[in-house]
GULO-644947 format. One line per 3 residues: their letters; for each residue x, y, z of C-alpha. Coordinates in steps of 0.02 Angstrom, whole numbers. Layout:
<sites>
A	X,Y,Z ~ ...
</sites>
This chain:
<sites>
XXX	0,0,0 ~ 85,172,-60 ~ 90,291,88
XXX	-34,406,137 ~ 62,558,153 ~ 121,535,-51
XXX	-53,613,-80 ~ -114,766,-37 ~ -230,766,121
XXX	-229,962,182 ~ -398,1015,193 ~ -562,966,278
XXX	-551,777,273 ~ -700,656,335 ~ -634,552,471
XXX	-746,403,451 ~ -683,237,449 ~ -522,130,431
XXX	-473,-26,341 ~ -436,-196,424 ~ -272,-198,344
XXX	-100,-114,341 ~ -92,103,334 ~ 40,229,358
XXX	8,398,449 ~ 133,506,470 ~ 267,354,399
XXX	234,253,546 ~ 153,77,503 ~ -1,18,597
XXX	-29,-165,567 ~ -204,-209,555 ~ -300,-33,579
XXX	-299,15,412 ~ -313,146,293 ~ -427,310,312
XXX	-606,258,192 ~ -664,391,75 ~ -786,519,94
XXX	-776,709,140 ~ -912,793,239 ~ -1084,810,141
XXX	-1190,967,120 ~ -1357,1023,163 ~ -1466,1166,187
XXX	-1625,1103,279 ~ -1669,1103,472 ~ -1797,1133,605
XXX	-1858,990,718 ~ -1945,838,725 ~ -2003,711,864
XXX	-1834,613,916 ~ -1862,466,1050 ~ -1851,572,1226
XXX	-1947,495,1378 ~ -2112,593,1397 ~ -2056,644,1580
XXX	-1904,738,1530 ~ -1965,903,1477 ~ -1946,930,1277
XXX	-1963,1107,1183 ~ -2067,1139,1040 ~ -1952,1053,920
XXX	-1956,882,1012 ~ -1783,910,1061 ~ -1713,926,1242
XXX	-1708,1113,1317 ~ -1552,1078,1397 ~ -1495,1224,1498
XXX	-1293,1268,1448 ~ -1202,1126,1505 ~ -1079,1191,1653
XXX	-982,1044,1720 ~ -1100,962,1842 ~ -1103,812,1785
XXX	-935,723,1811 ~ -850,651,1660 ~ -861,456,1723
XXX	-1043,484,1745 ~ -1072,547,1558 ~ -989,396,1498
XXX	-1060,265,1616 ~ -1230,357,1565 ~ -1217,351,1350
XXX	-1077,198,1320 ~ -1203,61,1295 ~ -1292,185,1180
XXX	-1116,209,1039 ~ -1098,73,901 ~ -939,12,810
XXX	-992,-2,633 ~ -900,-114,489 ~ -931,-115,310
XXX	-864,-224,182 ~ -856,-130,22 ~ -779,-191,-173
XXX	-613,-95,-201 ~ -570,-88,-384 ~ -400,-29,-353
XXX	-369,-206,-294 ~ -391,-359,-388 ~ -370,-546,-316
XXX	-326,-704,-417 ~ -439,-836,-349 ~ -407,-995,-436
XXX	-338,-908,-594 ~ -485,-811,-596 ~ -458,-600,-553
XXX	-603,-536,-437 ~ -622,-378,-373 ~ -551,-350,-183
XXX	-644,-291,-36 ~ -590,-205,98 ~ -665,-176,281
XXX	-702,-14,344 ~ -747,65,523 ~ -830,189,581
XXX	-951,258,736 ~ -1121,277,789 ~ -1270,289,900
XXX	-1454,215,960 ~ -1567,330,891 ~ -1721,234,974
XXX	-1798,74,1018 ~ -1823,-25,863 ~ -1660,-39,804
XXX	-1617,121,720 ~ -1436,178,723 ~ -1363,344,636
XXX	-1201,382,571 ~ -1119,464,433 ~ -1149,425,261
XXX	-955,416,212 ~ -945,279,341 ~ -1072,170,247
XXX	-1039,240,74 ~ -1016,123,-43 ~ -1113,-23,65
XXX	-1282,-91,67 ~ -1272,-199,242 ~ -1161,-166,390
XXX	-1117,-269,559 ~ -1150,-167,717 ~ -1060,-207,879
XXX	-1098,-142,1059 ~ -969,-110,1197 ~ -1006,-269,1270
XXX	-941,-353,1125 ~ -1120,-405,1044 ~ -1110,-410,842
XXX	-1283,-399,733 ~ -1322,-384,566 ~ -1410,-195,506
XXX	-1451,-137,335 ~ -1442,34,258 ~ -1621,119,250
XXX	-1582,283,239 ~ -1456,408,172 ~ -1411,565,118
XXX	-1244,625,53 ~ -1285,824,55 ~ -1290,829,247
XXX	-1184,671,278 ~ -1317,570,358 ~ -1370,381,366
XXX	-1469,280,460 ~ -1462,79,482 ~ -1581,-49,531
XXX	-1527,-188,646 ~ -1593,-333,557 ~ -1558,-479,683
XXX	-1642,-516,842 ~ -1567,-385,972 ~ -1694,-408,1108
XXX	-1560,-475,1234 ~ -1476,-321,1200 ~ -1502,-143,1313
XXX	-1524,-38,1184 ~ -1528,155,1263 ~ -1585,259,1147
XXX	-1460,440,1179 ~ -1545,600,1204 ~ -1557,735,1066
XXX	-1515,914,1147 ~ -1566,1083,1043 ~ -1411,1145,961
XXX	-1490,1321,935 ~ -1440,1331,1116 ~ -1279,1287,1107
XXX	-1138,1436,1172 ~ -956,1457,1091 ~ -819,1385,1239
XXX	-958,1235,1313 ~ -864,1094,1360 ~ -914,945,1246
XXX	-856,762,1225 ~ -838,642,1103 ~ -839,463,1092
XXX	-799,334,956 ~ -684,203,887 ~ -523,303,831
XXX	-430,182,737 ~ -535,34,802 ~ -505,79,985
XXX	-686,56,1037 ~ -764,156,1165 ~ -653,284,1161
XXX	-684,473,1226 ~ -595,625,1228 ~ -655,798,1302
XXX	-617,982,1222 ~ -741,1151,1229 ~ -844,1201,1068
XXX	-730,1317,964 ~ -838,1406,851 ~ -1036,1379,796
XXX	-1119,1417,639 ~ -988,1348,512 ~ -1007,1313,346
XXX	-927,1153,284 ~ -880,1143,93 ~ -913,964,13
XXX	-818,952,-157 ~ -932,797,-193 ~ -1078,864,-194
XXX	-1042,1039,-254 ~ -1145,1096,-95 ~ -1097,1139,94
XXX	-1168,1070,268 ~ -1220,1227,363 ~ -1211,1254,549
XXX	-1094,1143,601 ~ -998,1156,753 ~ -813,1160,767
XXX	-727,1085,910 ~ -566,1046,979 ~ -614,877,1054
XXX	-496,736,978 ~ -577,646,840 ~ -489,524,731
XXX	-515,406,567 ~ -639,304,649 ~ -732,432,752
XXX	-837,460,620 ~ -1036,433,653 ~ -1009,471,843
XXX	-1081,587,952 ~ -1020,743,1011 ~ -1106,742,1182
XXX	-1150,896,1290 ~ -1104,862,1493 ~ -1276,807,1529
XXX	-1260,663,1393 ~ -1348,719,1273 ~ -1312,733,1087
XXX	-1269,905,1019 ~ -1204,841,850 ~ -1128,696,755
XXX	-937,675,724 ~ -888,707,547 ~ -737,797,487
XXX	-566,873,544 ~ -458,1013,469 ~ -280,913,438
XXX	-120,906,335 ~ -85,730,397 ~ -260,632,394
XXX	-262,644,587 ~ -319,766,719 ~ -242,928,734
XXX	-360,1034,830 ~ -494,1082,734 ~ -627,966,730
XXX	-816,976,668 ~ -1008,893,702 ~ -1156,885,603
XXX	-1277,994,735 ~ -1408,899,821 ~ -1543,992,742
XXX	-1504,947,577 ~ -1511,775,633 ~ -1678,771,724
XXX	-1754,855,565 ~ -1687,727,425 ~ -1701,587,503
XXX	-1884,551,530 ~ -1886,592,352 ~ -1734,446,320
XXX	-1828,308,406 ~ -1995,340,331 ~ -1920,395,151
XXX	-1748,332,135 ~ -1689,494,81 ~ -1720,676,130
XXX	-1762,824,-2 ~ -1671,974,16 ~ -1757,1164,-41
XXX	-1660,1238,-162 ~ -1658,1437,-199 ~ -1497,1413,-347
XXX	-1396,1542,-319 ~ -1219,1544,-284 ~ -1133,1698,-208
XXX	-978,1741,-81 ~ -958,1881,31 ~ -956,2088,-14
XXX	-762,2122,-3 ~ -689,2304,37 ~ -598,2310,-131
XXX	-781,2253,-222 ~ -883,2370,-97 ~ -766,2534,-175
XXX	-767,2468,-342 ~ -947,2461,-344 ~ -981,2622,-262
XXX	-1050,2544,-112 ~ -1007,2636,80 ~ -849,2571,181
XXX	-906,2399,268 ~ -1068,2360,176 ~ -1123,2199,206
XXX	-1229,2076,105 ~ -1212,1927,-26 ~ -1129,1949,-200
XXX	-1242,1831,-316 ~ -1138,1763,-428 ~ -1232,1647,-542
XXX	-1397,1615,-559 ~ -1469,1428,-605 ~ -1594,1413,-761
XXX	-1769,1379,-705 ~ -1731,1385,-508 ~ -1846,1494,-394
XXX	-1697,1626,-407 ~ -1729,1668,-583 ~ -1900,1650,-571
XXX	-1897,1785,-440 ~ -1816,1892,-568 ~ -1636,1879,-455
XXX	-1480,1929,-588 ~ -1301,1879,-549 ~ -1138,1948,-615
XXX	-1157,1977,-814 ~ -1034,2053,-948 ~ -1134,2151,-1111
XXX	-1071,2143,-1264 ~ -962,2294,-1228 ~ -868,2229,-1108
XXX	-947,2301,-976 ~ -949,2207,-799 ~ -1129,2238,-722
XXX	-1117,2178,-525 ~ -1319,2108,-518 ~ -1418,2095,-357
XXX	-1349,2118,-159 ~ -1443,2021,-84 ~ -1444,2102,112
XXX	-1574,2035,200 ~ -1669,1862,197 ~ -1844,1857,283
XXX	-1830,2034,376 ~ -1649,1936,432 ~ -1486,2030,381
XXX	-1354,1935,304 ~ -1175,1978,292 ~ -1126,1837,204
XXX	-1177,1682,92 ~ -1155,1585,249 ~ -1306,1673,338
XXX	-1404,1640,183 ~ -1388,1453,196 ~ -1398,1428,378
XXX	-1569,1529,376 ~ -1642,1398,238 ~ -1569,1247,342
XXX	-1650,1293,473 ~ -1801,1375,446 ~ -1873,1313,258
XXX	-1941,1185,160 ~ -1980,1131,-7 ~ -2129,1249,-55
XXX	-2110,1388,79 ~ -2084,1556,16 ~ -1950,1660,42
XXX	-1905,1845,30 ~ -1729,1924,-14 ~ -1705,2097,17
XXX	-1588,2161,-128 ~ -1498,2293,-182 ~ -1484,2332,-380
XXX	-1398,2510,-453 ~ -1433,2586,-267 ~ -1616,2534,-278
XXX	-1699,2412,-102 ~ -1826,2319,-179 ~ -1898,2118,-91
XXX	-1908,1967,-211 ~ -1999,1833,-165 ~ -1941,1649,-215
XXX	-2035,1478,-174 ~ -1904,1361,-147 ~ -1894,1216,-248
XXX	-1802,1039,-224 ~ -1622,1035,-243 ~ -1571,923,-390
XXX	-1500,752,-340 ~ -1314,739,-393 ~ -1215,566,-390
XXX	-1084,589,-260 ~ -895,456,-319 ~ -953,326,-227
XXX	-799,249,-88 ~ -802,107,-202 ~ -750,165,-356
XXX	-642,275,-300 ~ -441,281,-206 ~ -456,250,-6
XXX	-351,379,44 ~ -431,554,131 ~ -481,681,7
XXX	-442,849,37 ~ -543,987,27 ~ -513,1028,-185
XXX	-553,1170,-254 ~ -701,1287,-229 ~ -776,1328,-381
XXX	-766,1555,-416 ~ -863,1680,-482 ~ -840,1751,-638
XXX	-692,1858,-672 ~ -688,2002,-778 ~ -542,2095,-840
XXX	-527,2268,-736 ~ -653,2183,-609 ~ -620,2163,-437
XXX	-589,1968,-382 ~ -746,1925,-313 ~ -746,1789,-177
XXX	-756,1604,-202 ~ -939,1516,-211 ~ -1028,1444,-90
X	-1194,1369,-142
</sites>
């Protein structure tokens, strides 16, 4: 197996799983943990709330999710654990590799190769969620409990956008205490909360490791599917290839988010680490379960942020804030709300198009605000109203958000096992004489 660090891994890497075989991190050889699985974080723009399995005495807030006052410590570290062990799965997949090719009794087949990754009991019946990267790629999966109990699930629901999945256990579990974890409202989450996170780094089951929430509200580029997952939460809590699918965990034990993706040159942690917020979770899937997939609303714009140099080039005051649209899809709800991006005429002439500087009475300062709003606040259908500005004119636009288009994400299988980085973000337009204009976000 060619080493790791021969490819190029700076960026935002998913951490999800690792091969039963032989890898090389940092040019030290572990035998049989494996190399890093494919699959970078997934994007959405969709949340809100729906029912998640809470015990009717615990008090719940409108959303169904747990109105968990800002966790401050009381709860001792051994406790959490004790509490939420039993409730966070080891997950294996076997998946074909292409890139490797057997001779079985002169006949070439295609390899396969084990991966691992993390997860949790989402309720009673059998339901465990993870990522989707840890399951890309795979149809069935083996769960396995801390008390060493293996059972058979199936893959029932996923969505590569937001990376989400959910499995089924298939075989009788009923011997097994299955403690479904608690949901907590992310909205109420607070920059410098402690947090913990538990997993399988690198196989090592039932691990956890503690840190503080470093920053809320980030937006998480997917290369894959062209789109970003909004709101996530960055943390510093050590999370590894394996940690993947597990829960970041609040100290009253309850789930704030899911375990995704780290920042790294090397494939392993470095300090910045990020979760998939609760609330996304408890919104998709319900939707998973019943559906097997979730739809996304869709406005089909892209756009980056208002930049000093662009703000004086367009005549626009020192430190005005709001959303450069950039392009504008055919047929989306954009264009049918008569939104215009950046254009050239047939002169040459650069015309800037719409500023869009407020989004439901909200302001926004950047395409970031724009796509949080949507995740968590719209649906497929709902309306929505952009305030813009156009030639130093405020008019509102109203779009009806439509569903995003499905794209076809590389699947793990067909593709090279070792991390993807980040890759490029796509740009706006450039135009000779034209200020740079910021990279796209959708």
């Amino acid at each position: 197996m060619e080493n790791l660090l021969n490819k190029k891994t700076i960026g935002i890497i998913a951490i999800s799983a690792i091969a039963l075989s032989v890898v090389i991190i940092a040019d030290v050889a572990f035998i049989g943990t494996g190399e890093v699985t494919n699959g970078v974080q997934r994007q959405n723009i969709a949340v809100a709330a729906s029912s998640v399995n809470i015990n009717n005495s615990t008090p719940t807030s409108q959303a169904g999710l747990m109105t968990s006052s800002p966790s401050n410590g009381s709860n001792l570290l051994p406790d959490v654990f004790q509490r939420v062990e039993n409730s966070v799965v080891q997950i294996t997949t076997t998946k074909s590799n292409p890139n490797d090719v057997i001779i079985v009794n002169g006949i070439p087949e295609t390899g396969k190769s084990k991966a691992l990754g993390s997860g949790f009991v989402y309720d009673n019946q059998g339901h465990i969620i993870t990522n989707f990267h840890v399951i890309d790629g795979a149809n069935n999966a083996d769960v396995t409990f801390t008390d060493g109990n293996t059972y058979s699930a199936k893959v029932i629901g996923k969505d590569s956008f937001s990376d989400l999945a959910v499995l089924q256990i298939t075989d009788n579990f009923s011997e097994e205490k299955v403690i479904p974890l608690v949901m907590a409202n992310s909205s109420d989450l607070r920059t410098a909360e402690q947090v913990a996170a538990i997993g399988n780094p690198f196989g090592l089951s039932g691990t956890i490791t503690t840190g503080i929430i470093s920053q809320l509200g980030r937006l998480l580029p997917n290369p894959d599917t062209g789109f970003s997952i909004p709101n996530t939460i960055q943390t510093d809590a050590a999370i590894n290839p394996g940690n993947s699918g597990g829960p970041l965990l609040n100290m009253n034990g309850q789930v704030i988010g899911m375990n995704t993706a780290i920042f790294s040159g090397t494939g392993s942690f470095s300090g910045i680490g990020f979760a998939i917020p609760s609330n996304t979770i408890a919104k998709e899937v319900p939707s998973l379960i019943k559906d097997g997939t979730y739809v996304h609303p869709s406005l089909g714009i892209s756009g980056g942020k208002i930049t000093p140099e662009l703000a004086k080039a367009a005549g626009l005051p020192a430190n005005y804030k709001g959303i450069v649209v950039g392009t504008v899809q055919p047929n989306s709800p954009a264009e049918q709300a008569g939104i215009k991006g950046v254009t050239q005429d047939d002169t040459g002439t650069t015309n800037l198009g719409d500023l869009i500087i407020a989004v439901d009475g909200h302001s926004t300062r950047q395409i970031d605000d724009l796509i949080n709003y949507i995740e968590s606040n719209k649906n497929v259908g709902d309306p929505i109203k952009l305030t813009i500005s156009r030639d130093g004119k405020i008019m509102d636009l109203t779009a009806t958000l439509q569903a995003r288009p499905q794209t076809n994400p590389p699947s793990a299988s067909s593709q090279d096992q070792t991390p993807p980085s980040l890759g490029p973000i796509p740009e706006l337009p450039q135009f000779p004489g034209f200020p740079q204009l910021p990279p796209l976000l959708p």
